[in-house]
Each structure stands twice: as C-alpha cells, then as structure tokens.
C-alpha positions as CSV (number, residue, x, y, z in Angstrom):
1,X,74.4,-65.6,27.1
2,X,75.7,-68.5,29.0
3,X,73.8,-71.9,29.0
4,X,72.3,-71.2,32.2
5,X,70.4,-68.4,31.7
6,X,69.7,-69.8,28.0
7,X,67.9,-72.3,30.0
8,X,66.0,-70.2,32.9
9,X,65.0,-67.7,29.3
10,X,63.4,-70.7,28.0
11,X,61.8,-72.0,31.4
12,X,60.2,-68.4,31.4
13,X,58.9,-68.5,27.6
14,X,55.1,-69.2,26.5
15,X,54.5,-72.4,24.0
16,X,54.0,-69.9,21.6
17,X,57.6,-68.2,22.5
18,X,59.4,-72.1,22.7
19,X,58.0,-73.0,19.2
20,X,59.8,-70.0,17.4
21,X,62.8,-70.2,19.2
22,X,63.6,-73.9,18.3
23,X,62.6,-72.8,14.8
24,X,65.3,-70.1,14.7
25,X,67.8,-72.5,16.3
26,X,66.8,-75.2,14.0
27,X,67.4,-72.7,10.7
28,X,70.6,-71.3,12.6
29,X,72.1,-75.2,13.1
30,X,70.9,-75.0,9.0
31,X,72.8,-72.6,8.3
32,X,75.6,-73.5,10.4
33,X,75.5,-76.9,8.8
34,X,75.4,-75.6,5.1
35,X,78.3,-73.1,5.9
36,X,80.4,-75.8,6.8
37,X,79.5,-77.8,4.0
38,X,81.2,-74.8,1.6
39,X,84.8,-76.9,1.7
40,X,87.1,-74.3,0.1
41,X,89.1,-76.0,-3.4
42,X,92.2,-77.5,-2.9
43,X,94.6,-77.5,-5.7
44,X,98.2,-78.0,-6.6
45,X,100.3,-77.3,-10.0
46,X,103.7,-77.1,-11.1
47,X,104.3,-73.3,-12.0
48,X,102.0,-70.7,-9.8
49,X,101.6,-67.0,-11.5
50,X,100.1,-63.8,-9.8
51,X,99.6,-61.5,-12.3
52,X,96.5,-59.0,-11.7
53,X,96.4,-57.4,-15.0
54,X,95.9,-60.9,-16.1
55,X,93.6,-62.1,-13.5
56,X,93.3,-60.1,-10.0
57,X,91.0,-62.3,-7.9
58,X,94.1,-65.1,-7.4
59,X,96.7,-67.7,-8.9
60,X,97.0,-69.2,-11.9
61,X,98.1,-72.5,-11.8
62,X,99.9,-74.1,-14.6
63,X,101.0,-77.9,-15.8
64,X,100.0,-81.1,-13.9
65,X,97.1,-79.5,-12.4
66,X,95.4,-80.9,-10.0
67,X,92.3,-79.8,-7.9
68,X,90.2,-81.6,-5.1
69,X,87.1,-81.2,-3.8
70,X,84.6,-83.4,-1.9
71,X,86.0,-86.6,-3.0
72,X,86.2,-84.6,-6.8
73,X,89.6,-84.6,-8.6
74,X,89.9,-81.7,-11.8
75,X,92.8,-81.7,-13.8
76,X,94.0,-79.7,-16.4
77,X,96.7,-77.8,-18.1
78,X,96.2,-74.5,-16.1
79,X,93.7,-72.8,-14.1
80,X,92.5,-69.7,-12.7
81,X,91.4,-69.7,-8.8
82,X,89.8,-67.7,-7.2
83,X,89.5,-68.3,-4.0
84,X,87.4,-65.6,-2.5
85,X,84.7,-67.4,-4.4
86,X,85.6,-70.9,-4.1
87,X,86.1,-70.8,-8.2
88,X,88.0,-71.9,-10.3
89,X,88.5,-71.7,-14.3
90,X,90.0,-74.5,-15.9
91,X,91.9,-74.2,-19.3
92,X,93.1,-77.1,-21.7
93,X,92.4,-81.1,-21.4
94,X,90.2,-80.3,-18.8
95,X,89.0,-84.0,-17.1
96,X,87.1,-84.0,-13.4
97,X,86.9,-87.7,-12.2
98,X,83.4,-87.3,-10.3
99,X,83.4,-91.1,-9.0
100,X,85.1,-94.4,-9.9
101,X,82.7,-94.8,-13.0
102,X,81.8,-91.4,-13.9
103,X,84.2,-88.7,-16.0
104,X,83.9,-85.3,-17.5
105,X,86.0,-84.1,-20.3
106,X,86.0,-80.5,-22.1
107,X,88.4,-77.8,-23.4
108,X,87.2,-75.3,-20.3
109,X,85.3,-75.6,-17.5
110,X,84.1,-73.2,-15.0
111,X,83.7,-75.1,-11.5
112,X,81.8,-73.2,-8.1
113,X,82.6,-75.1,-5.1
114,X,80.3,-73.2,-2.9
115,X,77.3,-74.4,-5.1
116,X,78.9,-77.4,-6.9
117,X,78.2,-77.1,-10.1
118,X,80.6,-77.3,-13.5
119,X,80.0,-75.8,-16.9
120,X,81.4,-77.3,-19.2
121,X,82.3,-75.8,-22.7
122,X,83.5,-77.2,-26.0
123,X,83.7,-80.8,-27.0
124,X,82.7,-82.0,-24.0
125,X,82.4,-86.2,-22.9
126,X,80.9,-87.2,-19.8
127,X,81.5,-90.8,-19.5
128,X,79.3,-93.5,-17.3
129,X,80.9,-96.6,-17.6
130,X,79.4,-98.1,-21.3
131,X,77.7,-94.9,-21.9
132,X,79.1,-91.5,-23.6
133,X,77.5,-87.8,-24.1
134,X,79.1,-85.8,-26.0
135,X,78.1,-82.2,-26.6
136,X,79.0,-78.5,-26.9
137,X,77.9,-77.0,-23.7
138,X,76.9,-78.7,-20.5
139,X,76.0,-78.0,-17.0
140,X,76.8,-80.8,-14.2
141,X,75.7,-80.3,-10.4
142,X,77.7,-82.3,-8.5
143,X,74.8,-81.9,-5.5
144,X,71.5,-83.1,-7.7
145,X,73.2,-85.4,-10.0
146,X,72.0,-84.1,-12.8
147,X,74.1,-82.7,-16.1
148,X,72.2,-80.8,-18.7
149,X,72.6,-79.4,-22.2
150,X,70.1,-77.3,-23.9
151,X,72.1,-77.0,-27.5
152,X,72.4,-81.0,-29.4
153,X,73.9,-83.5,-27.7
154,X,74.9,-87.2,-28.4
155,X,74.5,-90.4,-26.2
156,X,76.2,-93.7,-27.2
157,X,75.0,-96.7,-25.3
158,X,75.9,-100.2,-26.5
159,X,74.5,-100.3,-29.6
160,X,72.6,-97.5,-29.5
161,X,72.9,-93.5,-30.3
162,X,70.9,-91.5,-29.7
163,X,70.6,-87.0,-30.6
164,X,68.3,-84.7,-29.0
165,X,68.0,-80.9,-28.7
166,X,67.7,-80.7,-25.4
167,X,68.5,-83.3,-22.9
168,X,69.2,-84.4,-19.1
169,X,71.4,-87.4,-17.3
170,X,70.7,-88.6,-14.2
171,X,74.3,-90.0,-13.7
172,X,72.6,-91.2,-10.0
173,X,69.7,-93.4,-11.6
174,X,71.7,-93.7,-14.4
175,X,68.7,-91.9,-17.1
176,X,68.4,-89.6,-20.0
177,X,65.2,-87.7,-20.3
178,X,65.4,-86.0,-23.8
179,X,63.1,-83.8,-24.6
180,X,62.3,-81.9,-28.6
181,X,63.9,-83.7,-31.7
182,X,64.9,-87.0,-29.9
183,X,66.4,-89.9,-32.8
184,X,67.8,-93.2,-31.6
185,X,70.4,-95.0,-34.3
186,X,70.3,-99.1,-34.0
187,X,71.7,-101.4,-36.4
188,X,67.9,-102.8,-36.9
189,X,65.8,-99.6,-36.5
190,X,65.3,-95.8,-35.9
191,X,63.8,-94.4,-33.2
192,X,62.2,-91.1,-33.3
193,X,60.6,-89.2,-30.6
194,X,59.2,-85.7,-29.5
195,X,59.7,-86.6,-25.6
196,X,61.6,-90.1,-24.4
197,X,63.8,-91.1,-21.3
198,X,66.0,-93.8,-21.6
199,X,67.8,-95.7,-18.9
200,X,71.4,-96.9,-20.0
201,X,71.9,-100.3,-17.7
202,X,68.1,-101.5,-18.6
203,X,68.7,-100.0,-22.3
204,X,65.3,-99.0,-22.0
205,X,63.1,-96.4,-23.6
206,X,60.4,-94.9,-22.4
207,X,58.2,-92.3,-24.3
208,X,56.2,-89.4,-23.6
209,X,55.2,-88.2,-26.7
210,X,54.3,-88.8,-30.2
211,X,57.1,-91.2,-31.2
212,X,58.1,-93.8,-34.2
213,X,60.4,-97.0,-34.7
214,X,61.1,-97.3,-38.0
215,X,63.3,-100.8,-39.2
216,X,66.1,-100.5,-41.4
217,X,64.8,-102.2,-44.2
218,X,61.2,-100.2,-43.7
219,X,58.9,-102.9,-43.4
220,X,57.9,-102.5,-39.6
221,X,57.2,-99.4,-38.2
222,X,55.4,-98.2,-35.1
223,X,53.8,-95.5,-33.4
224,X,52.7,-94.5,-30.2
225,X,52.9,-91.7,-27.3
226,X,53.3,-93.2,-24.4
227,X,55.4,-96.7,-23.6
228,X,58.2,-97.9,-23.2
229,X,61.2,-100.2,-25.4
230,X,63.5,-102.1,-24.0
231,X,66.1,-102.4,-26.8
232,X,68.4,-105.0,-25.2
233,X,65.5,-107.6,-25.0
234,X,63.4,-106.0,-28.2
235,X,60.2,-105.9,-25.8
236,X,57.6,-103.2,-25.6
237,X,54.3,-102.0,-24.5
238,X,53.0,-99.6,-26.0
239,X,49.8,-96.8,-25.4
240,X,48.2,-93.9,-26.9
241,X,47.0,-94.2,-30.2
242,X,49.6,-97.1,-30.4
243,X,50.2,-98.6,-33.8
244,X,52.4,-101.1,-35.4
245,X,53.0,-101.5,-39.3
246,X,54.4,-105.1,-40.6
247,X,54.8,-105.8,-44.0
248,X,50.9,-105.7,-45.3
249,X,49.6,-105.9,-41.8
250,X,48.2,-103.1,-39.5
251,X,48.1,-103.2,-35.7
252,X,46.4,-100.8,-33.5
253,X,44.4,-100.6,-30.1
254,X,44.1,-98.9,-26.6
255,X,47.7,-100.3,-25.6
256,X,49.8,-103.2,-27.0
257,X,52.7,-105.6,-25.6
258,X,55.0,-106.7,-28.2
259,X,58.0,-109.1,-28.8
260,X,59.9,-107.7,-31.8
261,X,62.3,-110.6,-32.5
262,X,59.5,-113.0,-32.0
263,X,56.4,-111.7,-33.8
264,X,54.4,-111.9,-30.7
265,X,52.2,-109.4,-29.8
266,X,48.9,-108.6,-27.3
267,X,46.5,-105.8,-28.1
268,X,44.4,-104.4,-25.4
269,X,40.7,-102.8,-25.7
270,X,39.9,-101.5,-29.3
271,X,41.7,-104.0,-30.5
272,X,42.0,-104.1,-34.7
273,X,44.2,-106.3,-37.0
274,X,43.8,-104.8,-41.0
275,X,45.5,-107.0,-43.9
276,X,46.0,-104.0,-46.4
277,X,46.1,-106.8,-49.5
278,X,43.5,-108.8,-48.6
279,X,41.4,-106.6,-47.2
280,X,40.4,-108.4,-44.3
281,X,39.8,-106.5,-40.9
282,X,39.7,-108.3,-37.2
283,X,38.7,-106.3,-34.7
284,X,38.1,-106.9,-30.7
285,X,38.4,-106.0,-27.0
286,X,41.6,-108.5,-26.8
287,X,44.2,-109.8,-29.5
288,X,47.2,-111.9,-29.4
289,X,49.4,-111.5,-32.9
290,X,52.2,-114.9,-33.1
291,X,53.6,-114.1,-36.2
292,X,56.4,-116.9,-35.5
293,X,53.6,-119.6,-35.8
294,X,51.9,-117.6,-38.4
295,X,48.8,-116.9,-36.8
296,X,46.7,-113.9,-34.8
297,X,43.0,-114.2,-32.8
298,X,40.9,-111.4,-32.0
299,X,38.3,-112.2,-28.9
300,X,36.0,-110.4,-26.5
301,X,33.0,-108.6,-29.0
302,X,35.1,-109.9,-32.0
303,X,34.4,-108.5,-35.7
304,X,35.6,-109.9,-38.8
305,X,35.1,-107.3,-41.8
306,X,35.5,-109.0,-45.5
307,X,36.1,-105.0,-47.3
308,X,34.5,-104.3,-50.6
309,X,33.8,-101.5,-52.5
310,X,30.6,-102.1,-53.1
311,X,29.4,-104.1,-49.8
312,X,31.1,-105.3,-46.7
313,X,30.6,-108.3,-45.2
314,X,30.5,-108.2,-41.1
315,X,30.7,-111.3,-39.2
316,X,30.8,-111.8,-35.5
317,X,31.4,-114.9,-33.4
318,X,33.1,-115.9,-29.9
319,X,36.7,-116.1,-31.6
320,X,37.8,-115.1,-34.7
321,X,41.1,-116.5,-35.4
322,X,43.6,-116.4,-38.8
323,X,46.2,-118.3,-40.6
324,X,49.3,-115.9,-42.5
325,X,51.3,-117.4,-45.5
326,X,54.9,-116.8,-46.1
327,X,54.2,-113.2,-46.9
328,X,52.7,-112.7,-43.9
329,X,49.0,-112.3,-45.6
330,X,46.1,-113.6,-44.0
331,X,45.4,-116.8,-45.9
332,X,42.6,-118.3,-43.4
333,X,39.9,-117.0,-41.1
334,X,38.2,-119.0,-38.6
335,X,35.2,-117.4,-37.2
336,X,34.0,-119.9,-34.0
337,X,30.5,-120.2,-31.7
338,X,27.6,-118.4,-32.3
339,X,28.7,-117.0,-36.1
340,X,26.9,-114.7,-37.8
341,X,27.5,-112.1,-40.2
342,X,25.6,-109.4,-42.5
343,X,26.0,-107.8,-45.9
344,X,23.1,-106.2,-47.1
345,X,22.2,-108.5,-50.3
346,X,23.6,-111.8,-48.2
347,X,23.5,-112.7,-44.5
348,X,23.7,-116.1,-42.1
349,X,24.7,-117.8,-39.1
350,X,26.3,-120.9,-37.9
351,X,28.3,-122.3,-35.0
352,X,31.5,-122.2,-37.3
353,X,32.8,-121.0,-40.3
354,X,36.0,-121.2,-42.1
355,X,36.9,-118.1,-44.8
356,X,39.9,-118.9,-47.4
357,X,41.2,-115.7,-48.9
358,X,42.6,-117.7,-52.0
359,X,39.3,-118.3,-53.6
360,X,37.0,-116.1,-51.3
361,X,35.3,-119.1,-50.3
362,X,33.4,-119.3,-46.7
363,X,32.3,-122.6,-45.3
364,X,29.5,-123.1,-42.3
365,X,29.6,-125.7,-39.9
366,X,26.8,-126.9,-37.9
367,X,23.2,-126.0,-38.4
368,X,24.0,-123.5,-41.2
369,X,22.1,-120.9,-42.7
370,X,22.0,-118.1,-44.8
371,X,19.8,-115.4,-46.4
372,X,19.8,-114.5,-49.9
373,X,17.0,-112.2,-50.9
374,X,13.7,-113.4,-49.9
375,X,15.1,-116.8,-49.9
376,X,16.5,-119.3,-47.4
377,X,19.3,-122.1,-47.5
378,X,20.2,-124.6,-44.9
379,X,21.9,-127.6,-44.7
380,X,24.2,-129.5,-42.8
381,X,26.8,-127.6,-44.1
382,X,27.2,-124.6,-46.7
383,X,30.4,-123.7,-48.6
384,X,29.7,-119.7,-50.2
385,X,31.9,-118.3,-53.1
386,X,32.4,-115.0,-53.7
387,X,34.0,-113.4,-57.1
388,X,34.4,-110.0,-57.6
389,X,33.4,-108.6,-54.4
390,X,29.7,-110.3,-55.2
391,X,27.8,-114.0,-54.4
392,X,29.0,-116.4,-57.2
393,X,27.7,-120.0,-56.1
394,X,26.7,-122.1,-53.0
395,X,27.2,-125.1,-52.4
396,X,24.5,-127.0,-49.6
397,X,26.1,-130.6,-48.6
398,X,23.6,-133.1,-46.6
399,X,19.9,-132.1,-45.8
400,X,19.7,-129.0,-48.3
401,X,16.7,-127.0,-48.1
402,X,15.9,-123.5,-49.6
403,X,12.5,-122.0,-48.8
404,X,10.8,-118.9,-49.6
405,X,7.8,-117.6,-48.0
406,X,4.8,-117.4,-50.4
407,X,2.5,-114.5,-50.8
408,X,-0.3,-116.7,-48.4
409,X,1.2,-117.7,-45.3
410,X,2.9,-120.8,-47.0
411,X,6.2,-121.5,-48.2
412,X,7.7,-122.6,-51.5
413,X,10.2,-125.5,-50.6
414,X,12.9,-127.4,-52.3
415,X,14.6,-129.8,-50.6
416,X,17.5,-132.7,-51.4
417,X,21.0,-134.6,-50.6
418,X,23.4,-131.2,-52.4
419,X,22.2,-128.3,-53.9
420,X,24.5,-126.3,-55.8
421,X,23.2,-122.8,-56.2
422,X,24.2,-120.3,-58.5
423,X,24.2,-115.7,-58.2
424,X,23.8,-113.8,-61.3
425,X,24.2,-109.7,-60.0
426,X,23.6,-111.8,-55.9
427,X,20.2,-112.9,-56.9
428,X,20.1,-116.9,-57.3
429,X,19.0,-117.8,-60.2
430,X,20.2,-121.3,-60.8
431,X,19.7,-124.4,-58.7
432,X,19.9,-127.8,-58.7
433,X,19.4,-130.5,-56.6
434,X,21.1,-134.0,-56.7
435,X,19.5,-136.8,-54.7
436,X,16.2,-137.0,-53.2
437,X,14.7,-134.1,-55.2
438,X,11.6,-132.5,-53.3
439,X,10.1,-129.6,-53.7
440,X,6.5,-127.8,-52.8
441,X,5.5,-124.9,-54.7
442,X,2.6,-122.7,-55.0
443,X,1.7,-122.3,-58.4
444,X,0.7,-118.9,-59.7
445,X,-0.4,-117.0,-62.6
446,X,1.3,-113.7,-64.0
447,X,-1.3,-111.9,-62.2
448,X,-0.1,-113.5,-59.4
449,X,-3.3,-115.7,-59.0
450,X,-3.1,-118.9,-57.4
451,X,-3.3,-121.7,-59.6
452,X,-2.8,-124.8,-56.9
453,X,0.3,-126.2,-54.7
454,X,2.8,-127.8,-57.3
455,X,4.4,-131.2,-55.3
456,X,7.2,-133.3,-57.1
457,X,9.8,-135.9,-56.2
458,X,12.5,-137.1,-58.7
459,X,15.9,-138.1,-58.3
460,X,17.4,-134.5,-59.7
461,X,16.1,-131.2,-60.5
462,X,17.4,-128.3,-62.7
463,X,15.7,-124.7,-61.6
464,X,15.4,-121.3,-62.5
465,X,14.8,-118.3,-60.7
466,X,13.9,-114.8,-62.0
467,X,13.9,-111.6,-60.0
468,X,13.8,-114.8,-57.0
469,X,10.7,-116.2,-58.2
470,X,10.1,-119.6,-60.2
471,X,10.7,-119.5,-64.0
472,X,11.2,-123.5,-64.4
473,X,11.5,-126.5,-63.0
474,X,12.8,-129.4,-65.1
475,X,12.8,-133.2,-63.1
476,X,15.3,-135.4,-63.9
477,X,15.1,-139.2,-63.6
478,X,11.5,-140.8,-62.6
479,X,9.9,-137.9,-61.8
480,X,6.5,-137.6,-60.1
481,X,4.4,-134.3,-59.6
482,X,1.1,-133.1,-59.4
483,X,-0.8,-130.1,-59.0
484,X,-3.5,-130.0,-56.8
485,X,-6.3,-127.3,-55.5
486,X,-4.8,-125.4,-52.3
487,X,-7.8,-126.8,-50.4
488,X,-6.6,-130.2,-51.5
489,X,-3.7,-130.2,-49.6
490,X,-3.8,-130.7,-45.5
491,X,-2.0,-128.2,-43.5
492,X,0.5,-131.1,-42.3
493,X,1.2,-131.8,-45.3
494,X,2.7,-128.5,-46.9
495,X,5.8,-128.1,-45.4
496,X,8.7,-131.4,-46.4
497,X,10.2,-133.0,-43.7
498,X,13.2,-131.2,-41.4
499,X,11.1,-127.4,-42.7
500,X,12.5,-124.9,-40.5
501,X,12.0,-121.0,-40.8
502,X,14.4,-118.8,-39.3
503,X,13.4,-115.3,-40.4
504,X,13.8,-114.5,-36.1
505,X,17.5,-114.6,-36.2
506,X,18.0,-113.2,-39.2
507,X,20.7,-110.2,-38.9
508,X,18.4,-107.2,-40.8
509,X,21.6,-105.3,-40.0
510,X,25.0,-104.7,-39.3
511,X,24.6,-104.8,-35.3
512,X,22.6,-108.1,-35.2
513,X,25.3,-110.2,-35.7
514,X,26.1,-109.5,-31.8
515,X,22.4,-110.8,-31.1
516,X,21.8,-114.8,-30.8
C-alpha cells in the first residue's frame, strides 16, 4: 500500500476504525523497536573450532576471548556461540566488565543477548566498586539491573559482611534486599535478620522483619521489625516491638531513634525505661535516654514504678527524670510538678520529689503529704525510708503535723518543728516531735467511750501508736496538758494552727496519681 492510499484508507475510517489502527501501528513500531534492539554478540578469539559432534549450533572460540555486547565486554578462556540464538557459553576465568565500576567473575557463564541476561555458576564475584558478592550460582539481567541468587551468598562492604539465603542487588541503586537467614559480621556487633535491605554507599540497613544487633562483648542488644541502621554513622530508628538491651537497662516503645556511639536515644509513644537491678521502671508517651551524660527523662503521662514483691509503689508527675552511676544503674529519680504516687499501705503527693536508690530514701518538696493508714503527715518537707521493700521511718522537717480523724467528726492532731516517725510491719508506731510540741487528742476508753479532748504543749514529745491508735504520750521538758469535757472545748479551738485535711486528693488507687 503506498502512502497515498494509506492516507485516503484512513480519511475513510470511523473514530472507532482510527483508534485501533494507531494501536496496531503503535505495537508494530514496538515491535519493530524491540527487534532492533536484539544486537547479535560480537566476539573474537585466537583459535576457532567447528566441530558438531562437539557442539553443532556454532564455533567454539578459544584463548584471549573476547565478546561485546551493548557496551558489555566477556572474556574468557573459550566459548561456545551460538549464534542462531544470540548465545553464548563461556568456559574458564570467565569475567564480563558490565560498566566502569561494575564486574562479574565465575568459572562458567551462560549469557542470552536476545534477553540479556547471565548465569553465572561456580565461585562467582560480582564486584561494585567497595562492595563484593560472592556466591555459587547467580542470575544478572543486564536490562533490570538486578543479579539474584537463591542458594547462600556473601556481601562484603567496608567493614561489614553480611550471609543470606536468598538475596538480590540492585547494582543501579546500588542495594541488597536479603531475604530468610540474613547475618551481618562487624567488628563491634552482629546483625541478624529474617528480612533486611542494605544500601552499600549509605552503609545502611533497613529491616523488614524480626531482627537483632547483638555487640561483641554482649552487653547491648536490640530488637525490632521494622527500621533502619546506618552502620557508617552508628544511627538508627527503630519500630515494631522495638527494643534495646544495655547492660542492666531495658528500652522499649512504639518506635525509637538511637545514637549507638553516643548513648543517646528518643523513645516514641509507650515509652518504658526498666533498671533490671534496681528495679526501677519509667514509663511515658516520650523519652530521651543520654547515657553520655549519665541521665534519661520520661514525659508526656509519665510513671515511675518502685517494684516490689510484695507492693509497688506508682508515682506520677509532669517529668520524671534519672541520674545513672558508672555502671550505668539508676542512682537518682526526680519526679517533678504535680507528684503523686500510690502503694496500697503508703500514698502522697507533692510538687517534687527526689528518690535515691542507695538507701531507698524519697524526699518531698513543697506542700508535702502523705498517707499512712488512717493517718496524715505534712510538713514543709518529708524525707521517707524504705528497707526491705516496706516503710521504715519519716522524717517531717519544718511545720510537721500528723492528724487522724477521730471516731466524731474531730481530729486527733500533733503538731511541731521535726517529727521523726517510725513503721513497724508499715504501721507507725513511733513518733516524736522536737520543738514546739502540740498535740490535740480525744481521749477515749477501751470501749471506745469518750473520756474528754486531751491538749498539751511541751518542748518534746515521745509517742506510741498501736494498731494506729494512741498507746502513750510522754512530754518532755515543761510540759502543760489538760483534759477537758468535749463540750468544754469551742469548735475554733480544736484544730492547731496551719490544720489542713486532705483526704480529697488522696490517691485511693493506682490511677489517681494522674488526678490533681
């Protein structure tokens, strides 16, 4: 058909008729184009043998080998062509040079020019620049990029190897993707993965699956299954069930960045901080870790847990913050704004409190006050020590005052300068009160009975508790007290000065610390 009447055909055609006949020109230019890109081998060699009975489909070519194709040198020691097929079968220090950076090395190789692709059999190297794979059987398309091996293969990168069972190489983005029994070999760690690509000029790894870093001398590890390491720079972020291990110290949360060489680390939603030897747990919506400078925070709905056996103590504030010794055990715990916390036989709250893991000691700052029982202690600041998981003393500096609610709507008060309270089993069953001794009591009889309202002033007092109720009260320098009929004593006039009951914002449990 000349061009012509190609053109009065189309002139004459519906839109319908026009729309599949570009179509069909547009796959015949296709296929036109993808013909011509089938560029037959070209190859050269020092001896040429025809030989059918040896091989009947063409030449084989042998010493100084050389082939070309699409910018692709081969050599080898001798080859089989076949160029019917545009093959060829390669034999004996087999090398193709596909670029100025990238090499392939094996003992045979079967190349396809029509598809370009080489397989590659027995000890085979394909060499990037800084980067070397070494396997026993791979596939390389010369038109994807891509080389493959489905049977163990070895990548060594810098200062990195790494093994997998199956694996691919992007030689164009310059990436592994490994997939099924992954392990990366660094002078400072182990890497292993069920699913991880790794990018040789970054030195990156990026994971997919469950995967662990484990250090050489074993005393970080961590988890995750999905992130990515960049082992150049030691910096990751990590998600997934993401976990790190340090010494004594546990770190886990919704997703974490981390600084290996530095200590520094940020936790992200569900945050949680655990001190295996001290017990101590910090837990929070966000977390920084700066091991360098020996301290971590926890913020946003932070928790402080003191673990015991027996009873854990829960406290909550704005920021929780703590201090690490030279082992990298939490030595200090600051607990900041709006404290409180709860145990069930002790609870309190304060603007600020300080916990020191040496002695299990915990001091509140600022309008302190804590619960003990049916009794109350507040001061201007309270310093609580624990021994063996229980209450052992406390100690109330400036403006002490305990007060217990009485059967009647009264209170039993004592009040001074310091009290130093005592626990026997976390009941109080010692106190006494230097400086400024005051107390009010109501007096009762074993039948419970009242008796009258007890007042007394001296300069110290010695008491004890039973079972939190009054036993004995001995005054100590110039004492003056006197019992007097309840009706004898004006309503202003039975509660000391400063009285303040605080029953309303006491945590009655575990999630009213979040409540102020």
């Amino acid at each position: 058909m000349t061009l012509v009447s190609l053109c009065l055909h189309y002139e004459s055609m519906s839109d319908i008729s026009r729309y599949i006949f570009f179509l069909f020109l547009l796959l015949g230019l296709n296929a036109f184009s993808q013909e011509a890109q089938k560029t037959k081998i070209q190859y050269s060699g020092d001896v040429w043998e025809f030989n059918k009975d040896i091989y009947k489909d063409g030449p084989r070519i042998l010493r100084n080998v050389v082939m070309n194709h699409d910018s692709a040198f081969l050599y080898c020691d001798s080859a089989y062509v076949n160029e019917a097929e545009n093959k060829v079968i390669a034999y004996s220090n087999v090398r193709i040079k596909l670029s100025d950076t990238l090499n392939l090395y094996s003992d045979s190789l079967r190349y396809d020019g029509n598809t370009k692709i080489a397989n590659a059999y027995s000890h085979v190297r394909l060499i990037d620049n800084q980067t070397i794979l070494t396997t026993d059987t791979l596939v390389y398309s010369r038109i994807t990029q891509i080389a493959q091996y489905d049977y163990w293969g070895k990548i060594v990168n810098d200062q990195n190897n790494l093994v997998s069972h199956h694996g691919y190489y992007y030689t164009d983005k310059k990436e592994f993707f490994f997939k099924d029994r992954v392990i990366m070999v660094n002078p400072e760690y182990n890497m292993y993965s069920d699913t991880l690509m790794y990018n040789t000029v970054t030195e990156t790894s990026f994971f997919y699956g469950p995967s662990h870093i484990i250090s050489k001398d074993r005393k970080d590890s961590i988890y995750c299954e999905n992130g990515w390491y960049n082992t150049k720079l030691d910096i990751a972020r990590f998600r997934d069930r993401a976990r790190i291990y340090h010494e004594s110290t546990y770190l886990t949360g919704d997703s974490m960045y981390y600084e290996r060489n530095t200590g520094f680390g940020q936790v992200f939603r569900k945050a949680l901080m655990f001190d295996t030897v001290q017990n101590i747990v910090l837990m929070g919506n966000y977390g920084e870790m700066r091991r360098k400078d020996g301290y971590a925070f926890m913020t946003d709905s932070a928790v402080g847990v003191l673990i015991d056996k027996k009873d854990s103590l829960f406290m909550h504030g704005d920021t929780l913050r703590a201090t690490f010794d030279t082992a990298q055990e939490i030595k200090k715990v600051f607990c900041f704004y709006k404290v409180k916390f709860f145990r069930h036989d002790i609870q309190g709250m304060c603007d600020s409190l300080i916990y020191v893991s040496k002695d299990s000691a915990m001091t509140m700052y600022r309008l302190p006050v804590i619960w003990s029982d049916s009794n109350q202690l507040s001061s201007d600041s309270i310093r609580l020590t624990m021994k063996n998981g229980m209450a052992d003393s406390l100690m109330l500096y400036s403006s002490a005052f305990i007060v217990s609610k009485d059967d009647t709507s009264g209170f039993n008060q004592i009040k001074g300068r310091v009290v130093l309270a005592k626990f026997r089993d976390n009941d109080l069953y010692k106190i006494f009160v230097k400086g400024n001794a005051q107390t009010i009591y109501y007096a009762r009889e074993e039948d419970k009975s009242l008796i009258g309202i007890n007042t007394a002033v001296s300069s110290d007092m010695l008491i004890f508790l039973e079972k939190n109720q009054l036993k004995t009260i001995t005054y100590i320098n110039n004492p003056e007290a006197h019992l007097v009929p309840e009706k004898s004593v004006p309503l202003n006039e039975r509660k000391l000065k400063g009285f303040k009951w605080e029953e309303k914002n006491r945590p009655l449990k575990k999630n009213d610390i979040f409540t102020w």
